[in-house]
C-alpha positions as CSV (number, residue, x, y, z in Angstrom):
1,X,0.0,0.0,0.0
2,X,2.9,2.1,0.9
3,X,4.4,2.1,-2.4
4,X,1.3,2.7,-4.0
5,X,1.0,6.1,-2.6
6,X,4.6,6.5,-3.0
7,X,3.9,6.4,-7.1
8,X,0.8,8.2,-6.9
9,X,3.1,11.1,-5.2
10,X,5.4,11.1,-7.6
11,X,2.3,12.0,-10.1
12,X,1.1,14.8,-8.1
13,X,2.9,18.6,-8.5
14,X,5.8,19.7,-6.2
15,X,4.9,23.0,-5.0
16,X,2.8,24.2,-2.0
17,X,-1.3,23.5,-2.8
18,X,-3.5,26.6,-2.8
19,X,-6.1,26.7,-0.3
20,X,-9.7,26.6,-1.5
21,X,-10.9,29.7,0.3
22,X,-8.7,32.7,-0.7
23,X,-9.2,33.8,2.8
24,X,-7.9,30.7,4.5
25,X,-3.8,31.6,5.2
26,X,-3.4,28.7,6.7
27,X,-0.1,26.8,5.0
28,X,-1.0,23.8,2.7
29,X,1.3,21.0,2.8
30,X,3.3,20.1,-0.3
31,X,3.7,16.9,-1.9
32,X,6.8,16.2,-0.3
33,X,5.5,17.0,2.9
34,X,2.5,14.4,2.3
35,X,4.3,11.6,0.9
36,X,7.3,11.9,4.0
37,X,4.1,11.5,6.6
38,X,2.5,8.7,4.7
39,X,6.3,7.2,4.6
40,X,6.4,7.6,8.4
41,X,2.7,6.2,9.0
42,X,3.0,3.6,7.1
43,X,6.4,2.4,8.5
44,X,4.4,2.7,12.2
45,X,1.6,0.7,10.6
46,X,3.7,-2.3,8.6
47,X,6.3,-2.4,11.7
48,X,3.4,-3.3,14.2
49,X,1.5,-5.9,11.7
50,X,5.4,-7.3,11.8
51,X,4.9,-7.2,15.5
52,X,1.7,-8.8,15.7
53,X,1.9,-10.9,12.8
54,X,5.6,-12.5,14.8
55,X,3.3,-13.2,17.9
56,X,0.6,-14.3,16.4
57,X,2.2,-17.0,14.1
58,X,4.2,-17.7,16.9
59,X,1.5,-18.7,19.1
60,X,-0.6,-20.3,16.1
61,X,2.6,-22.2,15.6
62,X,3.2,-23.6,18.8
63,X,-0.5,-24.6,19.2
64,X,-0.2,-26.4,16.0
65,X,2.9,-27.8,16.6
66,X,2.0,-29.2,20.2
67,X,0.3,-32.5,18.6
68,X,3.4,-33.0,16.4
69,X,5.6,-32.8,19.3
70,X,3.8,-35.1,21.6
71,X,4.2,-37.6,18.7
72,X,7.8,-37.0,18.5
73,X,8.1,-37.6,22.6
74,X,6.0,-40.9,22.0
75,X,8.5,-42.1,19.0
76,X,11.8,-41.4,21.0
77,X,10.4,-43.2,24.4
78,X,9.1,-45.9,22.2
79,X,12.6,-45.9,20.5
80,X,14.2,-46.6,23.7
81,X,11.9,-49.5,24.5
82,X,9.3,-48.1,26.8
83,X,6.0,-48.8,24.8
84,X,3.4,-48.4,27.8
85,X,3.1,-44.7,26.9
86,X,0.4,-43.6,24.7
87,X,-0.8,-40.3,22.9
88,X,-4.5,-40.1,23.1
89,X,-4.8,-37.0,21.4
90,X,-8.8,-35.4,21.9
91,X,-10.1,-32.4,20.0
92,X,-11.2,-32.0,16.2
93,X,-10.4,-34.6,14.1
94,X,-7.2,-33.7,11.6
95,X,-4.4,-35.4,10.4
96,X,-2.6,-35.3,13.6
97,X,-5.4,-36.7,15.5
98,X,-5.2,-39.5,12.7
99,X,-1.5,-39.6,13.3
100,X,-2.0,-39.8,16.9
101,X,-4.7,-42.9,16.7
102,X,-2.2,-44.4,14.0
103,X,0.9,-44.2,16.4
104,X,-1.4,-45.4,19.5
105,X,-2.4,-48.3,17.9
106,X,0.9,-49.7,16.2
107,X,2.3,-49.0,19.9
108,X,-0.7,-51.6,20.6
109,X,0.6,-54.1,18.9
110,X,3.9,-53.9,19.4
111,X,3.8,-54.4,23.1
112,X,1.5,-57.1,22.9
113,X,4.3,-58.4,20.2
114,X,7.2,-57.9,22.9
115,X,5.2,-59.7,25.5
116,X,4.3,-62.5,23.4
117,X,7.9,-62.3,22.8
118,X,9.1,-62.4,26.8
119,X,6.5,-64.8,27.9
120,X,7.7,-67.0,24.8
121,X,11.7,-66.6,25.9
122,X,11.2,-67.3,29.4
123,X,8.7,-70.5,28.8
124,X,11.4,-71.8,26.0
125,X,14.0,-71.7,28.7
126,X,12.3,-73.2,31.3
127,X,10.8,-76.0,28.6
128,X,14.6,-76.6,27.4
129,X,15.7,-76.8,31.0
130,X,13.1,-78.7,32.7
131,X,14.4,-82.2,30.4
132,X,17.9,-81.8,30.8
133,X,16.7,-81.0,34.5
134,X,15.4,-84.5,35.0
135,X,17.6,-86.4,33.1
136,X,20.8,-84.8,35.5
137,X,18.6,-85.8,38.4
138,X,18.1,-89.7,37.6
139,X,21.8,-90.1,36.3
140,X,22.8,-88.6,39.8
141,X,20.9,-91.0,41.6
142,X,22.0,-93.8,39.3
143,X,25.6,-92.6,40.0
144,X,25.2,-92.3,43.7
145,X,23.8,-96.2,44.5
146,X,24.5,-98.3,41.0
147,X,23.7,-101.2,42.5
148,X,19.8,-100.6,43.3
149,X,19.3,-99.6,40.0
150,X,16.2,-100.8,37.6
151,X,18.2,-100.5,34.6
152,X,15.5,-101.1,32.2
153,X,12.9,-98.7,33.5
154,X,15.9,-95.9,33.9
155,X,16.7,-95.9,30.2
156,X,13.4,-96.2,29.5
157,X,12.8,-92.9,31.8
158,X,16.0,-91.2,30.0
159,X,14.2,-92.2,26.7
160,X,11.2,-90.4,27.2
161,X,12.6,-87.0,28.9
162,X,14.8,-86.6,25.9
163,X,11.9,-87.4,23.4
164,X,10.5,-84.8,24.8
165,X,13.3,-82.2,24.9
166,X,13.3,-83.5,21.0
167,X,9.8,-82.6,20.6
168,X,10.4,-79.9,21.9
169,X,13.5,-79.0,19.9
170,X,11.4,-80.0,16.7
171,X,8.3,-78.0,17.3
172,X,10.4,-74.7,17.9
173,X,12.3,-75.4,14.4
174,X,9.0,-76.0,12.6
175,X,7.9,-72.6,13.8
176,X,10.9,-71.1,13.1
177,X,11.0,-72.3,9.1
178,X,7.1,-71.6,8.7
179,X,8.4,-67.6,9.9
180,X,11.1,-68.0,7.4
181,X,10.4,-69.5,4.1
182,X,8.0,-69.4,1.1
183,X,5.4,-73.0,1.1
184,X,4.3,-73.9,-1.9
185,X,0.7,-74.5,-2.1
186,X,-0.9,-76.9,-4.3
187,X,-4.4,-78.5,-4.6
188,X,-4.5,-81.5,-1.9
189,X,-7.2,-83.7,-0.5
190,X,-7.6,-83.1,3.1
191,X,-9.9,-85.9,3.7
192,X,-7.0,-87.9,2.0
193,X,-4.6,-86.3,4.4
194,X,-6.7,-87.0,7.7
195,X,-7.1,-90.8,7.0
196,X,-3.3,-91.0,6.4
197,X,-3.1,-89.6,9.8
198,X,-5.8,-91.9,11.4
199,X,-4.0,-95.1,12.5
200,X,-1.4,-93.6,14.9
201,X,-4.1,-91.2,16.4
202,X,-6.8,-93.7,16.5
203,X,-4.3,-96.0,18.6
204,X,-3.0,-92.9,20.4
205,X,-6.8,-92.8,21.5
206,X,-7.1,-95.9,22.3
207,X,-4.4,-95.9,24.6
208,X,-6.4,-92.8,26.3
209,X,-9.6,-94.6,26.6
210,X,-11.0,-92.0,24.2
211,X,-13.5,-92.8,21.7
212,X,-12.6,-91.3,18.1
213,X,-15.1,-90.8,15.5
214,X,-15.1,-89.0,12.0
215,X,-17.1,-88.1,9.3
216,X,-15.0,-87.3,6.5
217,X,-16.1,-85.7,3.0
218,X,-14.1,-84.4,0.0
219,X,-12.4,-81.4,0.5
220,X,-10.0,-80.5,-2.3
221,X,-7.8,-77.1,-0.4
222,X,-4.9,-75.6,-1.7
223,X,-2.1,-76.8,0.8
224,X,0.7,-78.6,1.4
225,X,0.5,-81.6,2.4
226,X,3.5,-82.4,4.8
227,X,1.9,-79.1,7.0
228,X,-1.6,-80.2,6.7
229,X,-0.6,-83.2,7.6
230,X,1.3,-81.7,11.0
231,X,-1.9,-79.5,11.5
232,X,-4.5,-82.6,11.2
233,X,-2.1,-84.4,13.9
234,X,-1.8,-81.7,16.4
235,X,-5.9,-80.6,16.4
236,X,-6.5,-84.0,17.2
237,X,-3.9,-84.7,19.3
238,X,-4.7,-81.6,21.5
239,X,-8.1,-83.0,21.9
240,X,-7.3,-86.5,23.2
241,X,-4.7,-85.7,25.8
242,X,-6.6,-82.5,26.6
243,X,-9.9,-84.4,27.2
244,X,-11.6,-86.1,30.5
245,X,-9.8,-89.0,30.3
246,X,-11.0,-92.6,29.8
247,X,-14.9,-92.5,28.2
248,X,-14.5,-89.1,26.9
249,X,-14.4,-88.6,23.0
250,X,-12.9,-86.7,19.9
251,X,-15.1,-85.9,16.6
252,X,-13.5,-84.8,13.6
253,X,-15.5,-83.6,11.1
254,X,-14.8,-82.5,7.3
255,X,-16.9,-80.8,4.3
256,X,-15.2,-78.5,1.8
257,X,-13.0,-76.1,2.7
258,X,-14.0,-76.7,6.7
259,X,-12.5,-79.2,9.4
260,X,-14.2,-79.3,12.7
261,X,-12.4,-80.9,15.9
262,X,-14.3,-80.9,18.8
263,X,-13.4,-82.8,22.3
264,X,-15.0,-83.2,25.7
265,X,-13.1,-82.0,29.0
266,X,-13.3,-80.1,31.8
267,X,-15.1,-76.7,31.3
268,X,-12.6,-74.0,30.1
269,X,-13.8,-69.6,29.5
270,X,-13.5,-67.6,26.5
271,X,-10.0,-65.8,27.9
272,X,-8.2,-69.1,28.7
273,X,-9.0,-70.0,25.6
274,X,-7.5,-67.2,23.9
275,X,-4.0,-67.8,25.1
276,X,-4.0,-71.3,23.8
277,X,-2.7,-70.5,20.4
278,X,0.6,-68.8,22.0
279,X,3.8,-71.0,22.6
280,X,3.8,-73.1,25.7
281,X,0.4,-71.9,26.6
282,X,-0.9,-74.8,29.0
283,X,-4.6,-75.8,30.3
284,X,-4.9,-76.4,33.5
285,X,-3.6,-79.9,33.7
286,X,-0.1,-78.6,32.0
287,X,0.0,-81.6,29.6
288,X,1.8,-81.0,26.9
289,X,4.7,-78.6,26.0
290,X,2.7,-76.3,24.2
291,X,3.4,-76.2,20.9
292,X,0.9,-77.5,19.5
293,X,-2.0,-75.3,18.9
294,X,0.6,-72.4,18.0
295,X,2.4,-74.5,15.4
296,X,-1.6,-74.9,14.0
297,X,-1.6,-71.2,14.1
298,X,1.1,-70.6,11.8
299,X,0.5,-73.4,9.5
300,X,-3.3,-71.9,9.4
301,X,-2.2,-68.1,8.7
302,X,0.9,-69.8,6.2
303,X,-2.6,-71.7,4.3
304,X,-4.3,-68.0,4.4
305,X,-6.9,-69.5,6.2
306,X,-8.3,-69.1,9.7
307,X,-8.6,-70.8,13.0
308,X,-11.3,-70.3,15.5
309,X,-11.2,-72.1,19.1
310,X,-14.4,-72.4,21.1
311,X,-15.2,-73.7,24.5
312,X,-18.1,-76.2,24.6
313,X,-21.0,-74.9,27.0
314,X,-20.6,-78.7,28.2
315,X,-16.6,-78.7,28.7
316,X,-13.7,-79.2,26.1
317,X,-13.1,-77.4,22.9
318,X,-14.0,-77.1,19.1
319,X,-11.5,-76.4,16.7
320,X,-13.0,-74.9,13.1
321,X,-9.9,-74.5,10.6
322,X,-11.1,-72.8,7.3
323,X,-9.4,-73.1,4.4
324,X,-9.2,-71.7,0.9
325,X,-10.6,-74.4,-1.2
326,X,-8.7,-75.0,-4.7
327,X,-10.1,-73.9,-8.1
328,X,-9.9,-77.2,-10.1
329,X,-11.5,-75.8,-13.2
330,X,-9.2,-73.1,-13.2
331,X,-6.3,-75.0,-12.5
């Protein structure tokens, strides 16, 4: 604005204006005397806009930079490995609140990743020990009096602790390769797959006092079979040695694209049932070493499919796996 009136000044006539009224002697300003007041005024008027426009922006600034900088707080503690601390920014919704709810949320799942993770360490440990534990013990006792010693039933005893610290061993590697590799998927009869796996579970029942029954149809999935053959083994599995013992029972159940396990057993709730997929979860017997149903879990996700575990209003569990059934005709 200022140099607009600076060039309209330069337009107008340097020499001293005539008043209107001959009779008027008061002095008339000249152009140069104008256009150096308008200079000054307008110096007074752009240096307090600078004044106010500095505070202002400076206030708007921090107000809208406040969100951001919370944010940043939230991403350096969560860098150094505290992740309990969330944002929870309120107010309009914007793209920092977005942000905010965005950060909050992966912070979510990355603590309940780090305590799957702990819970997972410290239960591996104690699982890898516990074998080695027991074997130490019986050899020290062998050691100490060899000559009251039932031979036969103490390598039968050593035989069985390390099986299971083999297991064990096994299990963790077969999680560890499904986390690590590519599985080819191909189209593969599952009913085909569960009556390959029948004999040793139906003695395995047997043995248990359990009653197994199934009612198989077709069911043509894209799979692989080795896995699907692992995940068949440890549903049912789970559901014999997790059952009520001698009389209870196992069904397994097939139509396309669906396998059903259900079991009887002692009652179990909705949140007990939740932590069975993690490793070494345990029911309340502690059978097992707890690899099983999270092994299921990966081979499920690996399959794209899904797993749902339900407790029976009557006791035990029912296992639905759903899987992506193959396109023949396409294939």
């Amino acid at each position: 604005m200022a140099c607009i009136l600076w060039l309209v000044f330069r337009i107008v006539p340097n020499y001293p204006f005539i008043a209107a009224n001959p009779r008027d002697e008061r002095p008339a300003p000249t152009r140069g005397e104008i256009l150096d007041l308008t200079v000054k005024l307008s110096a007074y008027a752009i240096g307090l806009l600078a004044i106010i426009g500095l505070v202002g922006g400076w206030f708007l600034a921090g107000r809208m930079l406040k969100p951001l900088q919370e944010i940043t707080a939230a991403a350096q503690r969560a860098a150094t490995g505290a992740l309990d601390h969330r944002i929870g920014l309120t107010g309009i919704r914007d793209e920092f609140t977005d942000l905010s709810d965005t950060f909050d949320a992966m912070l979510d799942r990355l603590q309940a990743s780090f305590d799957q993770y702990r819970r997972f360490a410290a239960n591996a440990s104690h699982e890898l020990r516990t074998p080695h534990a027991v074997m130490k013990t019986m050899l020290d006792v062998a050691q100490a009096d060899p000559d009251h010693q039932d031979v036969p039933e103490l390598v039968k005893r050593l035989a069985e602790t390390n099986q299971r610290g083999i297991d064990i061993v096994e299990a963790l590697l077969s999680l560890a390769a499904l986390n690590n590799r590519e599985v080819e998927l191909d189209p593969v009869d599952l009913a085909t797959t569960v009556r390959t796996a029948l004999p040793v579970l139906t003695a395995e029942a047997a043995a248990a006092g359990i009653t197994l029954r199934t009612a198989l149809t077709e069911s043509v999935v894209e799979g692989n079979d080795v896995l699907l053959h692992q995940l068949v083994t440890n549903l049912v599995q789970n559901a014999i040695r997790h059952n009520t013992g001698p009389g209870g029972s196992v069904d397994v159940e097939l139509t396309p694209g669906r396998l059903v396990v259900r079991n009887t057993g002692p009652v179990l709730d909705l949140d007990q049932v939740r932590t069975f997929v993690e490793p070494f979860a345990k029911d309340r017997y502690g059978a097992g070493h707890g690899l099983g149903l999270a092994l299921v879990t990966r081979i499920v996700e690996t399959h794209q499919g899904t797993l749902a575990l339900t407790p029976n209003p009557t006791g035990g569990l029912t296992a639905i796996v759903v899987l992506p059934v193959a396109d023949l005709v396409g294939g």
